[in-house]
N, C-alpha and C positions, 0 to 999 in steps of 0.2 A: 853558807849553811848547807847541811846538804838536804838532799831532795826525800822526800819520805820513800820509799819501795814499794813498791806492791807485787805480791807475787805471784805467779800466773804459771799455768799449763794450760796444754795444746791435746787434744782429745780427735783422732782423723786415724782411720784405719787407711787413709793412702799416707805414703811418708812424703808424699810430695808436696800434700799439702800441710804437712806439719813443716818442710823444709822451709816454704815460701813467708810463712807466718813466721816464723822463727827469723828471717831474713829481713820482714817488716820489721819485727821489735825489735831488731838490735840500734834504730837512733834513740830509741825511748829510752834515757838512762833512769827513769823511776820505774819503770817494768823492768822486774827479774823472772824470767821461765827459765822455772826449778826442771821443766821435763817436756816431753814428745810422747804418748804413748798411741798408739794402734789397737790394744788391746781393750775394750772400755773396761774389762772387769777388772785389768792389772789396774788402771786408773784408779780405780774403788779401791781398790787395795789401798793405794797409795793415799787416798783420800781420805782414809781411816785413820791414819797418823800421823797426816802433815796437814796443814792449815792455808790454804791459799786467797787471794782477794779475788781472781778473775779467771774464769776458766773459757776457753776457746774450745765451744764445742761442735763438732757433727753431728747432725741429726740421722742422715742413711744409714747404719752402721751394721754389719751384720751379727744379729744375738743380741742388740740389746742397741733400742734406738738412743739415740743423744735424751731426746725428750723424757724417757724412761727411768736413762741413766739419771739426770737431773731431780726427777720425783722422789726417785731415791734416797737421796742424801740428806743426812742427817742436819748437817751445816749446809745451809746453798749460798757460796759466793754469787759474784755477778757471773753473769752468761753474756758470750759473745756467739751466736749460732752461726753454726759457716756450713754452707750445705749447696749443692748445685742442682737444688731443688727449690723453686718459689712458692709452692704450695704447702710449704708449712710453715710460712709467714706466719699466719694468724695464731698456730697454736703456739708458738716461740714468744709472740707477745704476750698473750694469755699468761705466761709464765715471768712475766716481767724482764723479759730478755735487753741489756744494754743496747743491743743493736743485732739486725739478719742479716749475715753478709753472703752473698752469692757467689760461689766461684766461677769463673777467677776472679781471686779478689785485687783489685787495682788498690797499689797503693795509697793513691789519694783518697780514695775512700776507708782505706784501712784508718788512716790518720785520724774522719772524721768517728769511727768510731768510736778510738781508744779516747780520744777527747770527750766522748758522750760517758766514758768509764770516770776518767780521771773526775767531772765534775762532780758524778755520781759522790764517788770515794770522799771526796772534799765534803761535800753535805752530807756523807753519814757519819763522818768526825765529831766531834761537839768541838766547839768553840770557845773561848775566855773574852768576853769583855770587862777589862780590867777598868775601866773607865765609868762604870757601872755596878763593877763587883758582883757580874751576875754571870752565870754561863749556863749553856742551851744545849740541847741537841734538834738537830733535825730529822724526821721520823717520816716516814710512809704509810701512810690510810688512806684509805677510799681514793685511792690515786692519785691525792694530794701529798705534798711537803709541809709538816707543820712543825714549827719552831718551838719549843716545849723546854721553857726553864727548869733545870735538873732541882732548884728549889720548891718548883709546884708540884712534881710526880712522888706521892704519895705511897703506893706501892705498882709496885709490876709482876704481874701474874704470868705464871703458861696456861697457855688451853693447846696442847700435843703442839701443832708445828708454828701456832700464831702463841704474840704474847698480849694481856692488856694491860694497858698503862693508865691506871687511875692516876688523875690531874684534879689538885682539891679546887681549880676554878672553872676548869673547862668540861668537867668529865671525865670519858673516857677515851680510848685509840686503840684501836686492836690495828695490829702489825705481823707480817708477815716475816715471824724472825724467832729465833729459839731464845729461850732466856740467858744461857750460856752465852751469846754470842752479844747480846746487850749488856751482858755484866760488864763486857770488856770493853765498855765503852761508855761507862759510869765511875764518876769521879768516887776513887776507893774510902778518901775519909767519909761520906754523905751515905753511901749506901752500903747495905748487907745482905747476904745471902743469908735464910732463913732455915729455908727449906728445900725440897729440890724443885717448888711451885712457885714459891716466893722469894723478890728483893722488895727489902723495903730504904723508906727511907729515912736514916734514923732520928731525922729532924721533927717527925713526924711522929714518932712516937710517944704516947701517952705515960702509959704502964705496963709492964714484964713482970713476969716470974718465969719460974725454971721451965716452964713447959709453952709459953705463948707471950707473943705482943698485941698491944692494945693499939690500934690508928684509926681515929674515925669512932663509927658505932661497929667495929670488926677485932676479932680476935683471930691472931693465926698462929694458928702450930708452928711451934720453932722442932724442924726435923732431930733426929738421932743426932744423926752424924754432924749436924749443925751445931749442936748445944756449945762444947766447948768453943766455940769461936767468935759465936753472938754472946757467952757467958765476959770474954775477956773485954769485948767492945763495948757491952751495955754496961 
């Protein structure tokens, strides 16, 4: 079977050290680097209309630190921070950085990084246990990993760059992630996009009409541009 992909670029206004890094990934046959750039804003560019899993990024950069770059983005893949700087460890973490690598960076430690990626990657997949007939996702909160049956999550909200996931047994879980970027990774018969605030989950719905769903003691606006698609599914 083959290996899932994941896609990766390299963010380094020296090309030496986009060269060397480029040179690491080439045993990883699950990491694909679509690019090199020097530029961080051509980056942005690029990052506007391609979709990546893991970005290798610098933090020194002139016109526009890694860190900066990073706040920016609309989508944030994971982060690998590569810098021959150790003082900005702690903000690189702050931002949930997969790993800070120091250059130079020695292959053997490059290894343990990508391995701290891949794990990552594996647990923000959801899962099938067919043996149970039930399946999960794993999620990120208060710096914990918690396993959250795609049958208990109720609705999933945005609040701008966090989402929260009502759980009709646990509460709730506020996540650092865009709603956009959770849809793609919510089983499509179970859930629906609503609005551009809301998915729900349509197991969980009560009652509809043309303008709102009923989950719980809550009513939500089914958007404009929503209606005909929640029309055909409800």
């Amino acid at each position: 079977m083959k290996k899932q992909q994941h896609k990766c670029i390299i963010i380094d206004d020296e090309p030496i050290a986009i060269r060397i890094i480029r040179e690491h990934l080439e045993p990883f046959e699950s990491l694909e680097c679509l690019g090199g750039f020097t530029n961080p804003l051509k980056a942005m560019e690029f990052l506007s209309s391609e979709k990546v899993d893991l970005i290798f990024l610098d933090i020194n950069m002139p016109g526009l630190s890694g860190i900066d770059l990073f706040k920016s983005l609309a989508h944030k893949p994971q982060i690998i921070f590569t810098t021959a700087y150790r003082e900005y460890a702690v903000d690189a973490f702050d931002l949930d950085a997969v790993d800070y690598l120091v250059k130079p960076v020695p292959f053997e430690r490059f290894v343990k990084a990508i391995n701290k990626f891949l794990e990552i990657a594996n647990e923000q997949g959801f899962s099938y246990d067919k043996t149970q007939e039930k399946a999960y996702i794993i999620l990120k909160s208060d710096k914990k990993h918690h396993k959250v049956a795609f049958s208990d999550i109720t609705i999933i909200e945005s609040l701008d760059n966090y989402i929260k996931i009502h759980n009709q047994n646990t509460g709730s879980l506020v996540c650092y992630e865009s709603l956009s970027a959770i849809e793609q990774k919510l089983p499509k018969n179970d859930f629906l996009r609503i609005h551009r605030s809301f998915i729900v989950n349509i197991h969980h719905i009560k009652a509809f009409t043309a303008s709102y769903v009923e989950i719980g003691d809550r009513k939500l606006t089914i958007g404009r541009n929503y209606k005909e698609e929640v029309a055909k599914r409800l």
